[in-house]
LUMTORLUM-860096 format. One record per residue: x, y, z of N, C-alpha, C in turn; residue in three letters. Coordinates in steps of 0.05 Angstrom, whole numbers, padded with zeros to 5 digits, always signed. Each point is the difference from the previous one (the first is absolute). Layout:
N
XYZXYZXYZALA;...
This chain:
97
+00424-00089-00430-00024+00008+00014-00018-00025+00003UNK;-00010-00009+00020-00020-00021+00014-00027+00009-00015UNK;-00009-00022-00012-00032+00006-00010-00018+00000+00029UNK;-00022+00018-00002-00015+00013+00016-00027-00012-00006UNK;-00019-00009+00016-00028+00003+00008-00012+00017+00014UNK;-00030+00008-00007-00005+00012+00014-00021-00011+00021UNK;+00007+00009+00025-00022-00011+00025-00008+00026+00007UNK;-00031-00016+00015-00026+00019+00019+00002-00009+00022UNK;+00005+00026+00019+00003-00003+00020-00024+00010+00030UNK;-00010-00010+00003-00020+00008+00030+00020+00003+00016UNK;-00008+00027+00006+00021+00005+00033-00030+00002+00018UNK;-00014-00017+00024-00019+00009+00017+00009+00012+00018UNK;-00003+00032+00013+00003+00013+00029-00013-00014+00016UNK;+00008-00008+00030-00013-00002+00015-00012+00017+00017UNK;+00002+00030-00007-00010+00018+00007-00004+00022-00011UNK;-00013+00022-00010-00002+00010-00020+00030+00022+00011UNK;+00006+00017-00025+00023+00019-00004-00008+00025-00006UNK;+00013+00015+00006+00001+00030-00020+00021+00002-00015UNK;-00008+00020-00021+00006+00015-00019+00035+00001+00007UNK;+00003+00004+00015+00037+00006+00012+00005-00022+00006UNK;-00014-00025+00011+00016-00018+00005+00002-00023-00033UNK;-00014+00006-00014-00008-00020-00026+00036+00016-00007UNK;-00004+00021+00000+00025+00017-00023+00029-00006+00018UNK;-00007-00005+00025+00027-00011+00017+00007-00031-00012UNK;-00021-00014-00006+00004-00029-00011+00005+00000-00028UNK;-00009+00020-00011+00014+00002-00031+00026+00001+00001UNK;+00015+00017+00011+00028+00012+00008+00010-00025+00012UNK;-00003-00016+00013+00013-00026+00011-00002-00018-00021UNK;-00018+00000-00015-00005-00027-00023+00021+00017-00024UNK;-00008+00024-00004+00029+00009-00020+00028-00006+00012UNK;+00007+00007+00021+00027-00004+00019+00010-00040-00008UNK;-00025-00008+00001-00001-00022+00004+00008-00023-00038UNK;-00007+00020-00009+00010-00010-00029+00010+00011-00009UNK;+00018+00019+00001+00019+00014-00012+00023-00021+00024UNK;-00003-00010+00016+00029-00018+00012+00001-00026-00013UNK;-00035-00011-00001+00009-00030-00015+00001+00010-00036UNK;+00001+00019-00014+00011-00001-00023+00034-00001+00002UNK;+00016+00026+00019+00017+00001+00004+00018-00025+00014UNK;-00015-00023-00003+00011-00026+00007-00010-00024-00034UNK;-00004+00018-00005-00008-00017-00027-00030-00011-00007UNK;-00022+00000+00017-00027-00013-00006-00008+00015-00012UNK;-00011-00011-00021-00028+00015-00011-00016+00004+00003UNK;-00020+00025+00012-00023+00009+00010-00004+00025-00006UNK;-00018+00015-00006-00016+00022-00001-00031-00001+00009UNK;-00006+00027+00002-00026+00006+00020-00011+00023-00036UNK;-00022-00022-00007-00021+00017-00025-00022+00009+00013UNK;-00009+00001+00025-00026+00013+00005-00019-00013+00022UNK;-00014+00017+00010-00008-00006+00024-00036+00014+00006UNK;-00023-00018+00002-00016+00011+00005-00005+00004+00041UNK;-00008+00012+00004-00003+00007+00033-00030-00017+00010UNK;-00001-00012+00019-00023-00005+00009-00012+00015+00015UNK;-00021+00007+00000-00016+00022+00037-00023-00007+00001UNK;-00003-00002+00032-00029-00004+00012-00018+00023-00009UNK;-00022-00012+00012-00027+00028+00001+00014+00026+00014UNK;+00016-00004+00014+00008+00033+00015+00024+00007-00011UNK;+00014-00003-00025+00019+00001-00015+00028-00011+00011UNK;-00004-00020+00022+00033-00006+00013+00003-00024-00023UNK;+00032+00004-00006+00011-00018-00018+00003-00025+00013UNK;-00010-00024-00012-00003-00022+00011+00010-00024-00014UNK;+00026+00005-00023+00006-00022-00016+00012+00019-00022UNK;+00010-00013-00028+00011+00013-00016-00008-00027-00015UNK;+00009-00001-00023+00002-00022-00021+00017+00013-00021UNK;+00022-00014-00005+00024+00005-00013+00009-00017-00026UNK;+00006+00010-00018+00019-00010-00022+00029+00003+00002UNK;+00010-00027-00016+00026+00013+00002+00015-00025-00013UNK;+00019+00009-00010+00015-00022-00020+00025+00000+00009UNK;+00003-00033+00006+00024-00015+00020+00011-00028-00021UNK;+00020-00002+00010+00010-00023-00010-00008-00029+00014UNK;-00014+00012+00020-00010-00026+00018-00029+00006+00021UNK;-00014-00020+00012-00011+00006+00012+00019+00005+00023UNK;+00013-00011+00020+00021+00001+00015+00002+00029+00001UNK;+00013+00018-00031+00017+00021+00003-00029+00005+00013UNK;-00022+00013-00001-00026+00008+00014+00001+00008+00021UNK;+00011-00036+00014-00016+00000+00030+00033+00010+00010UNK;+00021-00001-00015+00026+00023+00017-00004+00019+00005UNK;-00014+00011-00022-00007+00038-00001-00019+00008+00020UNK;-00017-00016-00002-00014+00004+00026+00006+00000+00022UNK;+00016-00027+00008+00014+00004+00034+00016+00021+00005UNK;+00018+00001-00029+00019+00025+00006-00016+00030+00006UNK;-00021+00001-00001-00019+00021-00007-00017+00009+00013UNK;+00002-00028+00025-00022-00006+00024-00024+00008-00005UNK;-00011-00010-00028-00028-00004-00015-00012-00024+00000UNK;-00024-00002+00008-00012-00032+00001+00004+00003-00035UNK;+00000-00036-00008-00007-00006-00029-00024-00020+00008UNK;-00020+00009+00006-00031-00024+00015+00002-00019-00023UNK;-00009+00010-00035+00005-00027-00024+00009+00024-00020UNK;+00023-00029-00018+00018+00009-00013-00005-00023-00023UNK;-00019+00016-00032+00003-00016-00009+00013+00007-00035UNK;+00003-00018-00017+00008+00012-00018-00025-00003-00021UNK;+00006+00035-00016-00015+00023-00004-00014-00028-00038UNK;-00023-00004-00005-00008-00012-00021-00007+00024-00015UNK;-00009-00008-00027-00011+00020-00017-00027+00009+00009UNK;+00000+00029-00008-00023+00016+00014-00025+00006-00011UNK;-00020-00001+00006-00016-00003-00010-00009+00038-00006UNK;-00008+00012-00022-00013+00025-00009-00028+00009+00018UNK;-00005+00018+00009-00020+00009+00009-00017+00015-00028UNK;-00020+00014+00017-00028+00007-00024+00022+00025-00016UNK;
């Protein structure tokens, strides 16, 4: 097994989404890493906050996820036809109140 980092990922929409199309791009980004494991890369998807405007259209996501590379990232993404806008790797986090 390939040691893993974890990277943060900004996906920016260039237009905002709905609710059906965010869950259509989940389904492509799973499609999309269940093939590059089944080729051997290391990647998994740990979580995902959603971005939305003032009128609730989804306008971005910001993602975690632990890869063996930045590279494996920006594959999952094309394969996934997901922007990766910045891809960086994830530092220690700082505690809230």
């Amino acid at each position: 097994m390939t040691e893993t980092d974890e990277y943060l990922i900004l996906r920016e929409l260039p237009e905002p989404i709905t609710d059906d199309e965010l869950a259509a791009a989940a389904d492509a980004s799973g499609e999309a890493l269940e093939e590059l494991r089944e080729e051997g890369t290391e990647i998994s998807w740990v979580e995902s906050e959603v971005l939305a405007d003032d009128d609730g259209g989804i306008v971005g996501t910001f993602c975690r996820y632990r890869a063996e590379s930045e590279a494996a990232i920006h594959e999952h993404a094309e394969r996934a036809g997901l922007p990766a806008t910045k891809v960086t790797r994830r530092g220690e986090p700082l505690s809230g109140e």
